[in-house]
LOTOR-802979 format. One record per atom (N, C-alpha, C): atom name; residue number from 1; x, y, z. Coordinates in steps of 0.02 Angstrom, whole numbers. Each point is the difference from the previous one (the first is absolute). Layout:
LOTOR-802979
<doba><name>CA</name><resi>NUM</resi><u>X</u><v>Y</v><w>Z</w></doba>
...
This chain:
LOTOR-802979
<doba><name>N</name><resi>1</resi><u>8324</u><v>6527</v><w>4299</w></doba>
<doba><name>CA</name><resi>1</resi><u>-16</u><v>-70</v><w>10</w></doba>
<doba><name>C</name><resi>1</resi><u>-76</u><v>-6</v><w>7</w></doba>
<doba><name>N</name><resi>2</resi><u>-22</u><v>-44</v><w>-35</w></doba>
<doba><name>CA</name><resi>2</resi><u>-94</u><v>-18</v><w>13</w></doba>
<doba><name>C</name><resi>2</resi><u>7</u><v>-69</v><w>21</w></doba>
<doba><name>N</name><resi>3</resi><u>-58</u><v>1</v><w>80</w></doba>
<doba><name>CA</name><resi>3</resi><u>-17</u><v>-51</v><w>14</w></doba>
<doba><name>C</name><resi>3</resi><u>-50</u><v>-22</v><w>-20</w></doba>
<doba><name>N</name><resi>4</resi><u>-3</u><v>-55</v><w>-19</w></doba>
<doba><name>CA</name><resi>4</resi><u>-83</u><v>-57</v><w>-9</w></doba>
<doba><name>C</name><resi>4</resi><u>-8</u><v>-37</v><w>25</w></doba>
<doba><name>N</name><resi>5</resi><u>-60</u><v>-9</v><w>21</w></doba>
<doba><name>CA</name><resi>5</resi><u>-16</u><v>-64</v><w>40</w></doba>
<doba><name>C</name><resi>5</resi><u>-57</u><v>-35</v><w>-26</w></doba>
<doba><name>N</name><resi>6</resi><u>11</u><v>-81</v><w>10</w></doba>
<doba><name>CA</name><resi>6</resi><u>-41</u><v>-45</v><w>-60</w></doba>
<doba><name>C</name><resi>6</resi><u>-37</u><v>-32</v><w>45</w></doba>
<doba><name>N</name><resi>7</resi><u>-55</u><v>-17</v><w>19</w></doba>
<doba><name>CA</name><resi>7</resi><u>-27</u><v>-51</v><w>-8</w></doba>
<doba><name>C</name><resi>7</resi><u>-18</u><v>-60</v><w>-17</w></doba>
<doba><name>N</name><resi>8</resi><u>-8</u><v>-74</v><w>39</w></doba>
<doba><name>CA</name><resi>8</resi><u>1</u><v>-51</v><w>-24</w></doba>
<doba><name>C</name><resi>8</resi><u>-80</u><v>-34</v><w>14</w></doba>
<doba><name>N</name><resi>9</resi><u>-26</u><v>-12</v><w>-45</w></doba>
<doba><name>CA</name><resi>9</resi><u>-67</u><v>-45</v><w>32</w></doba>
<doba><name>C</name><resi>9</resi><u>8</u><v>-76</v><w>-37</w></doba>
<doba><name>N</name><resi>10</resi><u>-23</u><v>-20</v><w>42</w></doba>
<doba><name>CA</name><resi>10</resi><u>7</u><v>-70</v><w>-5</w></doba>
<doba><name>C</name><resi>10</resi><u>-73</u><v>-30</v><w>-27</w></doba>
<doba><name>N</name><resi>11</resi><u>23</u><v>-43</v><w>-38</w></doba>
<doba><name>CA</name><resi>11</resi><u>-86</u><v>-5</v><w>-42</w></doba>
<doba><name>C</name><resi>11</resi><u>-32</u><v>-42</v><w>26</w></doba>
<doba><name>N</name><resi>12</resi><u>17</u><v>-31</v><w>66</w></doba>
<doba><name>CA</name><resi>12</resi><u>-49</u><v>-21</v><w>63</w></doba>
<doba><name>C</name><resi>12</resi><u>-37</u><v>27</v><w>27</w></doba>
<doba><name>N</name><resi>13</resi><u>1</u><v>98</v><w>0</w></doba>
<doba><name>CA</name><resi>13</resi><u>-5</u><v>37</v><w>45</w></doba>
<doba><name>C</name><resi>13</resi><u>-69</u><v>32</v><w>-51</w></doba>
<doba><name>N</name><resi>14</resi><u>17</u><v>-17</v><w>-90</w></doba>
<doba><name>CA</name><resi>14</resi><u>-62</u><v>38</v><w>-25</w></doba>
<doba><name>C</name><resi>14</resi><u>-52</u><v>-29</v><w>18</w></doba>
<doba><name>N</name><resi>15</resi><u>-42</u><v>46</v><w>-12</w></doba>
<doba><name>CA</name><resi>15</resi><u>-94</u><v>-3</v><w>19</w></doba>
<doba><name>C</name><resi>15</resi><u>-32</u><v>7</v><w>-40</w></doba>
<doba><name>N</name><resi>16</resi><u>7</u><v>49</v><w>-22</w></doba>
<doba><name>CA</name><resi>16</resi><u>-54</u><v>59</v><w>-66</w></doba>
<doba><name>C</name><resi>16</resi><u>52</u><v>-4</v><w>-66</w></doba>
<doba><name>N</name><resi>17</resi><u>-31</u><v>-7</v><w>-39</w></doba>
<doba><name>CA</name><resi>17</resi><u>17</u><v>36</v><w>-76</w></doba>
<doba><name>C</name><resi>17</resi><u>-44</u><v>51</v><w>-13</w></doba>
<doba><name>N</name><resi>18</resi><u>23</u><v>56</v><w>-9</w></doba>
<doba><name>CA</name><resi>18</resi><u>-43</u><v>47</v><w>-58</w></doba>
<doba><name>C</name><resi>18</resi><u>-4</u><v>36</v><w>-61</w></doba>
<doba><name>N</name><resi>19</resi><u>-39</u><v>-9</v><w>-28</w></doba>
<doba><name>CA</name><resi>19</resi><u>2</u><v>10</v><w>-79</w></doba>
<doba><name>C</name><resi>19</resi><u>-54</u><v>77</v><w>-14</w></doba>
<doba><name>N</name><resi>20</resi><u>45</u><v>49</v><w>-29</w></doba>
<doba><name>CA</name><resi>20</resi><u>-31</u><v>72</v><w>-11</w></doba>
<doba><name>C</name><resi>20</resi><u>0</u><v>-3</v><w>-75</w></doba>
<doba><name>N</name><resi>21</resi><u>-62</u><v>31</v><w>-1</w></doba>
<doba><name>CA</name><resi>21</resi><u>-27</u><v>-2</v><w>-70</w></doba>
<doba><name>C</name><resi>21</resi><u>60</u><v>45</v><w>-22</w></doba>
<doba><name>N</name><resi>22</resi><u>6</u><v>24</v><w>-61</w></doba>
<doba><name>CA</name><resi>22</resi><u>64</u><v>39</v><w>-38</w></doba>
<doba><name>C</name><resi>22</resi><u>-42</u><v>67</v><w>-40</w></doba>
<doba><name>N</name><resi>23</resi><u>-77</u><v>-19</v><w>9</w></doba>
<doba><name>CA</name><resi>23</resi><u>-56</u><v>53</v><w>-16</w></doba>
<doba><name>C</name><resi>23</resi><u>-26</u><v>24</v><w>63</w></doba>
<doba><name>N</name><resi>24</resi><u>-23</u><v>-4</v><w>35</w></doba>
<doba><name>CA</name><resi>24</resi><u>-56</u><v>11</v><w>13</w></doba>
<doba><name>C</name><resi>24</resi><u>61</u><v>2</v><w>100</w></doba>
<doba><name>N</name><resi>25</resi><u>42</u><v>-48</v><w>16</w></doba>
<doba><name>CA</name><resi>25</resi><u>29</u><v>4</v><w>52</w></doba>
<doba><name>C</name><resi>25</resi><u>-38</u><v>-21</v><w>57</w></doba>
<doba><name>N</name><resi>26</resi><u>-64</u><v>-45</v><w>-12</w></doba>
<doba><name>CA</name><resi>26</resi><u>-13</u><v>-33</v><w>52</w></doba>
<doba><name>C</name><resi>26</resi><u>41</u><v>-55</v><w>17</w></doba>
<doba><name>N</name><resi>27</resi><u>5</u><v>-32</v><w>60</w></doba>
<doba><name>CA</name><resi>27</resi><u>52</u><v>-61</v><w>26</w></doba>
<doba><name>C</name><resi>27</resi><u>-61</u><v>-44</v><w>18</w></doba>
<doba><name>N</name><resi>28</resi><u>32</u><v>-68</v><w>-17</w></doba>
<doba><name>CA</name><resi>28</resi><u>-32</u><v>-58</v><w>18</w></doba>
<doba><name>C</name><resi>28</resi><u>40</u><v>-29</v><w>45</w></doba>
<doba><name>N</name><resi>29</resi><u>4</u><v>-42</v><w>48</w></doba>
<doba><name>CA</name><resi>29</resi><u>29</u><v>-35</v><w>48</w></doba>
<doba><name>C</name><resi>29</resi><u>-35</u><v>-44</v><w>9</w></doba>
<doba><name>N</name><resi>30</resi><u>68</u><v>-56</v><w>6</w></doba>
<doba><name>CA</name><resi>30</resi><u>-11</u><v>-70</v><w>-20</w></doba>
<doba><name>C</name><resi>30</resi><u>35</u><v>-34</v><w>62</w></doba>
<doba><name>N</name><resi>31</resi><u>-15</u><v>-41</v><w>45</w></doba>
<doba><name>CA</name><resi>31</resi><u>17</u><v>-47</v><w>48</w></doba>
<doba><name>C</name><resi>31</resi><u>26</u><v>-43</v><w>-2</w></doba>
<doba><name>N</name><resi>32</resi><u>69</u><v>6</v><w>-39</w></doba>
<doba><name>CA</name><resi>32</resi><u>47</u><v>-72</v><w>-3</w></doba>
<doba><name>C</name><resi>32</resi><u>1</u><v>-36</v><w>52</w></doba>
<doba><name>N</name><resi>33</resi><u>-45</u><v>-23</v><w>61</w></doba>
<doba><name>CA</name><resi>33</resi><u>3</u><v>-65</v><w>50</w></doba>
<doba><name>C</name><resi>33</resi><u>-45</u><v>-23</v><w>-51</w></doba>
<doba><name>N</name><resi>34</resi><u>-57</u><v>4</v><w>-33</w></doba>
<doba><name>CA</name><resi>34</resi><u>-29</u><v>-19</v><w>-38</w></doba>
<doba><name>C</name><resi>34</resi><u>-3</u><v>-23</v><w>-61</w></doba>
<doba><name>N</name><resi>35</resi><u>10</u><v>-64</v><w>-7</w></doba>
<doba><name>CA</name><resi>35</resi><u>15</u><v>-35</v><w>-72</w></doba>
<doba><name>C</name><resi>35</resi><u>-41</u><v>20</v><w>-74</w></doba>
<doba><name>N</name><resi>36</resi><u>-70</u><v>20</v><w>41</w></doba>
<doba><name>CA</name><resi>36</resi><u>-60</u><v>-1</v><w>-36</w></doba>
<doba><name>C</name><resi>36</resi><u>-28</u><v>73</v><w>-28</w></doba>
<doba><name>N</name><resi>37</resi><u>58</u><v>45</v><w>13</w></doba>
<doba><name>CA</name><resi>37</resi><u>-21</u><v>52</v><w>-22</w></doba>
<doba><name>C</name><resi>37</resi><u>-8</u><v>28</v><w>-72</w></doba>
<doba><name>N</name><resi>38</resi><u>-30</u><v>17</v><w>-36</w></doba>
<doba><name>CA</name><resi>38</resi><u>-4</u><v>17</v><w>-84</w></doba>
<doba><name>C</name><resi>38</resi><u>-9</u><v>78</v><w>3</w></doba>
<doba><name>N</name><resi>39</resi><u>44</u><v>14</v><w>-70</w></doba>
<doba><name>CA</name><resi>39</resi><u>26</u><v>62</v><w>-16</w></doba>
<doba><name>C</name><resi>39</resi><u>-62</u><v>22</v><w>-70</w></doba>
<doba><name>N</name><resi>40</resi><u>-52</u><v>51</v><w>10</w></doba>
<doba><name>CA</name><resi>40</resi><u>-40</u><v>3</v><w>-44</w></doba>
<doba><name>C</name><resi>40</resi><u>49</u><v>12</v><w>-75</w></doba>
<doba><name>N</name><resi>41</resi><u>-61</u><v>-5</v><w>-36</w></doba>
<doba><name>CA</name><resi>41</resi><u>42</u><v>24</v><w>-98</w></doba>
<doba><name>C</name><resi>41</resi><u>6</u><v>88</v><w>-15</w></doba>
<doba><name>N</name><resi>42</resi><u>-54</u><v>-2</v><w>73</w></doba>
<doba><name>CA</name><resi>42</resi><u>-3</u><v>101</v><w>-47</w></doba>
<doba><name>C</name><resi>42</resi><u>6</u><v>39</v><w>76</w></doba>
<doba><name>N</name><resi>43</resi><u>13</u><v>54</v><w>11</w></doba>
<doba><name>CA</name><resi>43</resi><u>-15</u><v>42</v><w>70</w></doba>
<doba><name>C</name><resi>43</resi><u>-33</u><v>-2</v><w>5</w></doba>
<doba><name>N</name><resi>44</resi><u>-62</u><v>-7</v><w>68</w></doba>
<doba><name>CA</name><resi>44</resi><u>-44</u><v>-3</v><w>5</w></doba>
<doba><name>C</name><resi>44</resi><u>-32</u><v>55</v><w>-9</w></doba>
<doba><name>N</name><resi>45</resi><u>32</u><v>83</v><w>7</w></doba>
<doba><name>CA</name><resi>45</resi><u>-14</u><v>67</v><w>-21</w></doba>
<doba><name>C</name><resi>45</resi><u>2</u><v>3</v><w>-60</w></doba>
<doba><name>N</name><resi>46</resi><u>52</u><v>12</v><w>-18</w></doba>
<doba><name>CA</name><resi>46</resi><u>-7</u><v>22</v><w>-96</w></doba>
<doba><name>C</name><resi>46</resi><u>14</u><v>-42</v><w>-41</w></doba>
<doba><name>N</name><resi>47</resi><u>0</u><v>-51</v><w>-2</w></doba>
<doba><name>CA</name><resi>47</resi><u>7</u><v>-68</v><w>-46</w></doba>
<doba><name>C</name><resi>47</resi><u>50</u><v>5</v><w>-31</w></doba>
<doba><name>N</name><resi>48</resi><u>52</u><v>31</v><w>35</w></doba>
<doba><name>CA</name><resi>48</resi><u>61</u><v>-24</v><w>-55</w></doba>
<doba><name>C</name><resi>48</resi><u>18</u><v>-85</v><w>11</w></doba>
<doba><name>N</name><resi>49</resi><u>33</u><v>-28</v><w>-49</w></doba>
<doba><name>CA</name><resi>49</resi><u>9</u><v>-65</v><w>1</w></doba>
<doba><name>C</name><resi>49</resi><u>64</u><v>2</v><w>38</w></doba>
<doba><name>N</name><resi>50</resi><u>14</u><v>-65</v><w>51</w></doba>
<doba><name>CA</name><resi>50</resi><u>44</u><v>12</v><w>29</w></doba>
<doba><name>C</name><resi>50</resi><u>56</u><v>-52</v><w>-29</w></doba>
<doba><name>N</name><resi>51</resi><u>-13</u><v>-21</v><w>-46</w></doba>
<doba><name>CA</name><resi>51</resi><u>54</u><v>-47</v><w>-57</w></doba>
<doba><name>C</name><resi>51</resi><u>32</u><v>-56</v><w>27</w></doba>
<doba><name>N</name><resi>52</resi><u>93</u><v>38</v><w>-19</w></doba>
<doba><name>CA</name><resi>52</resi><u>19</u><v>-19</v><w>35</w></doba>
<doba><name>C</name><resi>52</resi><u>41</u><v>8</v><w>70</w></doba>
<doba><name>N</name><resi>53</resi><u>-32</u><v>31</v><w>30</w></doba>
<doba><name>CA</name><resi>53</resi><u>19</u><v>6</v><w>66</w></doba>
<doba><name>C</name><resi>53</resi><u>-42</u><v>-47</v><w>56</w></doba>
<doba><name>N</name><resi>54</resi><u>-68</u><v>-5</v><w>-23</w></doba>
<doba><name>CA</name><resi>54</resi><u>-42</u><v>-70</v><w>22</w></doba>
<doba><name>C</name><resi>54</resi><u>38</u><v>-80</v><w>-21</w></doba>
<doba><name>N</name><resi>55</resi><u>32</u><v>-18</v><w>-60</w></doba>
<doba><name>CA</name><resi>55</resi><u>38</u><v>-26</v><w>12</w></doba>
<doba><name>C</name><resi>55</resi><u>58</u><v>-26</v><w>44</w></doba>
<doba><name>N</name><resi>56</resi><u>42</u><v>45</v><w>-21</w></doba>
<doba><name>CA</name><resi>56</resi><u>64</u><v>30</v><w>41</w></doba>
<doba><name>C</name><resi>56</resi><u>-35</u><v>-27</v><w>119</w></doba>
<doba><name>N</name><resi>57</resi><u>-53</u><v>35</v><w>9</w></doba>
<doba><name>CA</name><resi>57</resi><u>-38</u><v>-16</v><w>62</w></doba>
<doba><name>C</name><resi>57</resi><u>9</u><v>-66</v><w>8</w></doba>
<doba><name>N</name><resi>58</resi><u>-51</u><v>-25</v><w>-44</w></doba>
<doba><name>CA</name><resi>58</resi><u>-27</u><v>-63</v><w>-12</w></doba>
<doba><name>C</name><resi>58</resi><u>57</u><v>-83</v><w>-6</w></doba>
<doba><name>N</name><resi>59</resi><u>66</u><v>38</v><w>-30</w></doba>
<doba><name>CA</name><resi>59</resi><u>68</u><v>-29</v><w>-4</w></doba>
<doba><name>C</name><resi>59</resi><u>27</u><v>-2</v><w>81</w></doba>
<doba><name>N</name><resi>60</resi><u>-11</u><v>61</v><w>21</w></doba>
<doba><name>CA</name><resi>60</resi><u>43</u><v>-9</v><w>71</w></doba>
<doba><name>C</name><resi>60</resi><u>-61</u><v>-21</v><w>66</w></doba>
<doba><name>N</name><resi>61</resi><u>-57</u><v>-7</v><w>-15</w></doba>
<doba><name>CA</name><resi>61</resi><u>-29</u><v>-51</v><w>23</w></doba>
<doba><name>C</name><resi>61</resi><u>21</u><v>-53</v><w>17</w></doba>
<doba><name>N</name><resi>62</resi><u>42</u><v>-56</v><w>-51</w></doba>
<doba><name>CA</name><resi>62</resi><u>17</u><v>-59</v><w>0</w></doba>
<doba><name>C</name><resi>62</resi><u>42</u><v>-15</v><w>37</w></doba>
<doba><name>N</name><resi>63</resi><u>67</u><v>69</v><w>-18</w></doba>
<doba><name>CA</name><resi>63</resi><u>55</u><v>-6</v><w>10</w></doba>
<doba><name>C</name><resi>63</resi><u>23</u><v>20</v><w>81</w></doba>
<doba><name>N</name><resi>64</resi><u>-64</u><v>37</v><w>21</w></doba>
<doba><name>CA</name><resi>64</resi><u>-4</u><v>11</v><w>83</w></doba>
<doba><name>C</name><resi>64</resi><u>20</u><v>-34</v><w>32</w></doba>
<doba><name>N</name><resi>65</resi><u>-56</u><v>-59</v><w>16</w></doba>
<doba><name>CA</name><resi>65</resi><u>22</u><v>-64</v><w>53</w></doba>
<doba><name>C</name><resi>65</resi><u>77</u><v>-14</v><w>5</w></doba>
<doba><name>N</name><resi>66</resi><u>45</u><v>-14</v><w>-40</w></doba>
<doba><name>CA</name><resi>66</resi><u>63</u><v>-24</v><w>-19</w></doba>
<doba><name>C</name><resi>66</resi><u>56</u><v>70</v><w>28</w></doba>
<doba><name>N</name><resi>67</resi><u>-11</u><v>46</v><w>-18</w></doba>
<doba><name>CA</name><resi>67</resi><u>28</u><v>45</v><w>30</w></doba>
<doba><name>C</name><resi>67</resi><u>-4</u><v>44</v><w>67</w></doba>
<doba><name>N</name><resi>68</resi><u>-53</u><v>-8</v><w>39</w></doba>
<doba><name>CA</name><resi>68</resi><u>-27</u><v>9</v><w>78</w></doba>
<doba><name>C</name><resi>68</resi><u>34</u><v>-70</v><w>29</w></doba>
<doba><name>N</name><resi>69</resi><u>-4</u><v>-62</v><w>-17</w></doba>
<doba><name>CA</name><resi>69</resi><u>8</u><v>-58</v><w>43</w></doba>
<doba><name>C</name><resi>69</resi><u>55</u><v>-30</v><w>-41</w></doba>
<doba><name>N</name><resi>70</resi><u>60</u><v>35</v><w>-16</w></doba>
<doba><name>CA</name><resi>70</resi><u>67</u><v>-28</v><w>-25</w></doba>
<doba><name>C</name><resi>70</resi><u>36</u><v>-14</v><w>68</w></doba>
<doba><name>N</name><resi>71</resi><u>40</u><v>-37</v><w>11</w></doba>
<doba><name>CA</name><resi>71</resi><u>48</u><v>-13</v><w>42</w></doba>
<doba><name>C</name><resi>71</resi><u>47</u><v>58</v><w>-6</w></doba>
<doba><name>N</name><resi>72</resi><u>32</u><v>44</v><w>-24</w></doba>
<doba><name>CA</name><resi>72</resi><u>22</u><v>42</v><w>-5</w></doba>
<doba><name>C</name><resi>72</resi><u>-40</u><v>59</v><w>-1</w></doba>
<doba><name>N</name><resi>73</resi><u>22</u><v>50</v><w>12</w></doba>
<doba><name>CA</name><resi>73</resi><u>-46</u><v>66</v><w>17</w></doba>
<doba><name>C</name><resi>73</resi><u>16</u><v>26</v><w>-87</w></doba>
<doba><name>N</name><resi>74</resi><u>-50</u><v>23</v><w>-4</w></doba>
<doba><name>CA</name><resi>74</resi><u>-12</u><v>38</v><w>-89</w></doba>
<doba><name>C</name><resi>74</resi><u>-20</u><v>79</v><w>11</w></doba>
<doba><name>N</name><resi>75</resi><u>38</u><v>52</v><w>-3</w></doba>
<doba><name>CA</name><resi>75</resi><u>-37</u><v>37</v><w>8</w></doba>
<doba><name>C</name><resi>75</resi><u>22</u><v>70</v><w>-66</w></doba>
<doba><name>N</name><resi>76</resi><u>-50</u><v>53</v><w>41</w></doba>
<doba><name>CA</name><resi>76</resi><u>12</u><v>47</v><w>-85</w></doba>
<doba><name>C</name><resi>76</resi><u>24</u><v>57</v><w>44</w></doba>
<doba><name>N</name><resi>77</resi><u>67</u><v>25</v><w>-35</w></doba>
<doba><name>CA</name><resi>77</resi><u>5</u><v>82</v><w>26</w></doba>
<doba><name>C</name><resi>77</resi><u>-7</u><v>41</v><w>-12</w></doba>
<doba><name>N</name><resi>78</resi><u>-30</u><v>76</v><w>12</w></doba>
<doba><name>CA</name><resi>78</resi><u>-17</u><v>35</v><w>-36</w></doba>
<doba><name>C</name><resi>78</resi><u>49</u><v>80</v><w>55</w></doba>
<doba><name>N</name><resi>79</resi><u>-10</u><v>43</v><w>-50</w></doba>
<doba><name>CA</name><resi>79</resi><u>47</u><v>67</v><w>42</w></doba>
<doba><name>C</name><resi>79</resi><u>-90</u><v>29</v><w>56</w></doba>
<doba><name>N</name><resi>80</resi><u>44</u><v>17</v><w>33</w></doba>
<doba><name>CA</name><resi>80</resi><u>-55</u><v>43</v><w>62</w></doba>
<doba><name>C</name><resi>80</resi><u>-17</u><v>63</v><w>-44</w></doba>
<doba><name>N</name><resi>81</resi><u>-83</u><v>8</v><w>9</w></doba>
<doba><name>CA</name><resi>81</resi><u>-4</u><v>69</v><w>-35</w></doba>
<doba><name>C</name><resi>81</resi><u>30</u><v>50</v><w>41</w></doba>
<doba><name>N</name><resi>82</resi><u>0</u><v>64</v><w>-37</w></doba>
<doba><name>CA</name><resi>82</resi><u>39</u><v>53</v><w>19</w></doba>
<doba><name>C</name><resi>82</resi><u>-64</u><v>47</v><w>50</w></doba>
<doba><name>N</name><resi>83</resi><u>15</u><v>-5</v><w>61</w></doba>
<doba><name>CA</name><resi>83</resi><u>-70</u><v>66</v><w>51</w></doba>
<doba><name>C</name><resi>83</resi><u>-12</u><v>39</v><w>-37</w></doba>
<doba><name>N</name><resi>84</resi><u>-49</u><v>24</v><w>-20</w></doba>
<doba><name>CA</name><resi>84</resi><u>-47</u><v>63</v><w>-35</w></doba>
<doba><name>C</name><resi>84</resi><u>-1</u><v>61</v><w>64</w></doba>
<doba><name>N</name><resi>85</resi><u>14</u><v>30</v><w>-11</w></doba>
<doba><name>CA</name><resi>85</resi><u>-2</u><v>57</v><w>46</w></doba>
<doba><name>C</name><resi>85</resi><u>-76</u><v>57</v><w>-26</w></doba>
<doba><name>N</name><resi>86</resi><u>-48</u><v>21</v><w>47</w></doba>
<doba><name>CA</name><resi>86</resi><u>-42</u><v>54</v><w>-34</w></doba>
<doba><name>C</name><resi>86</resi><u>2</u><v>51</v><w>60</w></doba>
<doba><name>N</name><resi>87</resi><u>-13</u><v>78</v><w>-52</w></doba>
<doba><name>CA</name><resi>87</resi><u>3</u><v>25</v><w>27</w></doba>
<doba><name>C</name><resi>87</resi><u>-67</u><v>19</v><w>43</w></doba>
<doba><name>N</name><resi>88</resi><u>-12</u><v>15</v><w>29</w></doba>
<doba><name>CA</name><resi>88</resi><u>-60</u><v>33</v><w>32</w></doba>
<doba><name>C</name><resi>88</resi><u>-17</u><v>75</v><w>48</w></doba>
């Protein structure tokens, strides 16, 4: 038998978005209390273009407000990662 255990966050509770380059693996973090935040066109490290995933950002920008302050709770589940064990 395998147990899992899920997690629920409630999209009242997000704060940060972050977006990792797919080159280069720097993260940007973004302050969803903030309406006003903009998602550059390129990494600021290695200029990859960030397409559409700045989109995709830029989409759930809008769609934030509406889903933090629903009368009903909205939330996303995801599985608990699995403990990493090292040795030492």
């Amino acid at each position: 038998m395998v147990m899992r255990r899920k997690i629920l966050f409630d999209f009242a509770d997000l704060r940060i978005l972050n977006i990792e380059c797919a080159v280069c693996k720097v993260q940007l973090r973004f302050d969803v209390s903030k309406s006003d935040f903009n998602v550059p066109d390129k990494c600021p490290s290695c200029g990859d273009v960030f397409g559409a995933s700045k989109h995709h950002i830029e989409g759930y920008r809008h769609v934030f407000p509406g889903l933090s302050s629903s009368k009903h709770k909205i939330m996303i589940e995801v599985d608990e990662p699995e403990a990493t064990t090292s040795l030492t």
